[in-house]
N, C-alpha and C positions, 0 to 999 in steps of 0.2 A: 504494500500500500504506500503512495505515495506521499509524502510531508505534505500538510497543506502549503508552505510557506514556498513549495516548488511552485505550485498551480496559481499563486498571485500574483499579479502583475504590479509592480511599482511604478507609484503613481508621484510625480516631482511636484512640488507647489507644497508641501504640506500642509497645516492644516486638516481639515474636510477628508482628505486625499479623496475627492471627487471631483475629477476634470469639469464636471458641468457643473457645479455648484462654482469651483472657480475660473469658469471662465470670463474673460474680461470684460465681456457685452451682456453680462448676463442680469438684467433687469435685477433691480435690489427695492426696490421704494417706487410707489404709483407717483408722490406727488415733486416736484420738479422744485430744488430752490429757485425764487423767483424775487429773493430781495425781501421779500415783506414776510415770510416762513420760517425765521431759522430753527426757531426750538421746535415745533415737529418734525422739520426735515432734517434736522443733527439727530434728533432723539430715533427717526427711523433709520437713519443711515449708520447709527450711533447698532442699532440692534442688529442690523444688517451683519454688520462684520463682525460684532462679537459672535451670531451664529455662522460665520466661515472662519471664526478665529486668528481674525487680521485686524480687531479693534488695536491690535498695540503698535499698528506702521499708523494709524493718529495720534493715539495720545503719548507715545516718548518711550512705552516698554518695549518695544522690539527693536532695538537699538542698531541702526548701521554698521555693518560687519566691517571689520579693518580692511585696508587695501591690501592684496597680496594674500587676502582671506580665502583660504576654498568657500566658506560659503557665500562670499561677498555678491557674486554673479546671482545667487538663488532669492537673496534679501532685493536685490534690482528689479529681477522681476516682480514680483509679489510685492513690491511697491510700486511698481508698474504697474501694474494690476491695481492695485487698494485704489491710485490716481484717477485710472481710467474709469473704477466703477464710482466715485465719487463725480465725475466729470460729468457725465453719461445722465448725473442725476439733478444736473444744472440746467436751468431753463437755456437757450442757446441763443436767447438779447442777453447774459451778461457772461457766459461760459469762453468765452474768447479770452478774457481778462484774465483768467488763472491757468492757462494751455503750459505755462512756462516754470511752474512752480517746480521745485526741484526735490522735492521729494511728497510722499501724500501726508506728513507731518506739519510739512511747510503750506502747500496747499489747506489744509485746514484752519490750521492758526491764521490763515491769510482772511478765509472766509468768516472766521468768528469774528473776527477782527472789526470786519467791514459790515458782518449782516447781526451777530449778535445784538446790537445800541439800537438796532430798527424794532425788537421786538420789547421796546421797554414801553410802546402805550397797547399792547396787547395786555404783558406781567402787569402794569396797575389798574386793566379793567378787569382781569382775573383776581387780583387781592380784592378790588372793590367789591365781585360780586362774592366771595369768600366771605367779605369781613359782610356784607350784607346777608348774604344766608346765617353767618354764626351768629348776628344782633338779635335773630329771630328764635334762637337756641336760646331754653331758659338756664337757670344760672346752672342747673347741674350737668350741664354740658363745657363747664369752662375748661376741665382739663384738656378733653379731647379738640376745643377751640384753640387751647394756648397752642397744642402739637398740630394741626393742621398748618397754623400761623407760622411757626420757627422750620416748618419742610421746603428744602430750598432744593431742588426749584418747587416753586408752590406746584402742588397739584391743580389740575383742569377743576373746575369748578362739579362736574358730577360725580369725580374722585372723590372731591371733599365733600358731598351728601352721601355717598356708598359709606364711607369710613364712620359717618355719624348713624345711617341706617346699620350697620353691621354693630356698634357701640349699643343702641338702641334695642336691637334681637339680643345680644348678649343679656344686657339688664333685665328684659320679658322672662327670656330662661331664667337667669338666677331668680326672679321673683318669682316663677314657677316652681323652682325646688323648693324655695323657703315657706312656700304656701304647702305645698306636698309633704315637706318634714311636719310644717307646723300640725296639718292634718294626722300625719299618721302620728304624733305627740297626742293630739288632741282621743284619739280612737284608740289609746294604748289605755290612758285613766281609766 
């Protein structure tokens, strides 16, 4: 019987090691940065690559292999790659402007850079509709108010109703055991 290890094919790119998962045109995200998007189209591009396991050619843990590296050539591509599918996911009125970025590290900090500050009257209409749903919250919800408030980045406003409705069921339950105990107390006497 043969080894399985004979019958597999080695697959270069690591990660995934699925050529179509990482192939360079391979659609990662529907919506297009378009300037006015950055936190959902970072936050989906952001999960994109952590499931091909290439989030660290953005944020600085997959570090440029030394020159004269054997693996130096293999970190080029798959940062070739990381660029191109980031590129790919740029609307093509401002995608010309970043063709040149010299790594997909650089390429990203370029784009935080430039689209992050556009999404700050988004984050204060999200706080305001936040801090407006928690005003409506009577006082025994101020814990779970203080922690919706201090989570940065704030959550999407129906995030921060799921977390109060999930708080909410919890307390139903507990006050249904303590009615339950108090009952089978009361049926013991």
């Amino acid at each position: 019987m043969a080894s399985s290890s004979s019958t597999r094919p080695e697959v270069s790119g690591g990660g995934s090691g699925n050529e179509i998962i990482n192939h360079p045109v391979m659609v990662m995200i529907l919506a297009l940065l378009n300037g006015n998007n950055w936190l959902s189209w970072s936050r989906s591009v952001r999960i994109a690559l952590e499931g091909r396991d290439k989030l660290g050619y953005i944020n600085g843990s997959c570090v440029k292999s030394a020159e004269g590296s054997a693996d130096l050539r293999q970190w080029q591509v798959t940062d070739s790659m990381v660029r191109t599918w980031i590129l790919n996911t740029i609307s093509k009125d401002i995608v010309n402007a970043y063709l040149y970025a010299a790594s997909a590290q650089s390429l990203w900090l370029e784009l935080e850079a430039r689209y992050r500050e556009c999404d700050v009257p988004l984050l204060y209409k999200i706080q305001r509709e936040i801090n407006s749903m928690s005003q409506g919250l009577n006082d025994s919800y101020d814990n779970i108010r203080n922690q919706i408030l201090v989570l940065d980045p704030l959550p999407h406003v129906n995030k921060a109703y799921s977390i109060v409705l999930r708080v909410e069921r919890q307390r139903q339950v507990n006050m249904s055991i303590a009615s339950l105990r108090q009952f089978c107390f009361l049926q013991q006497r």
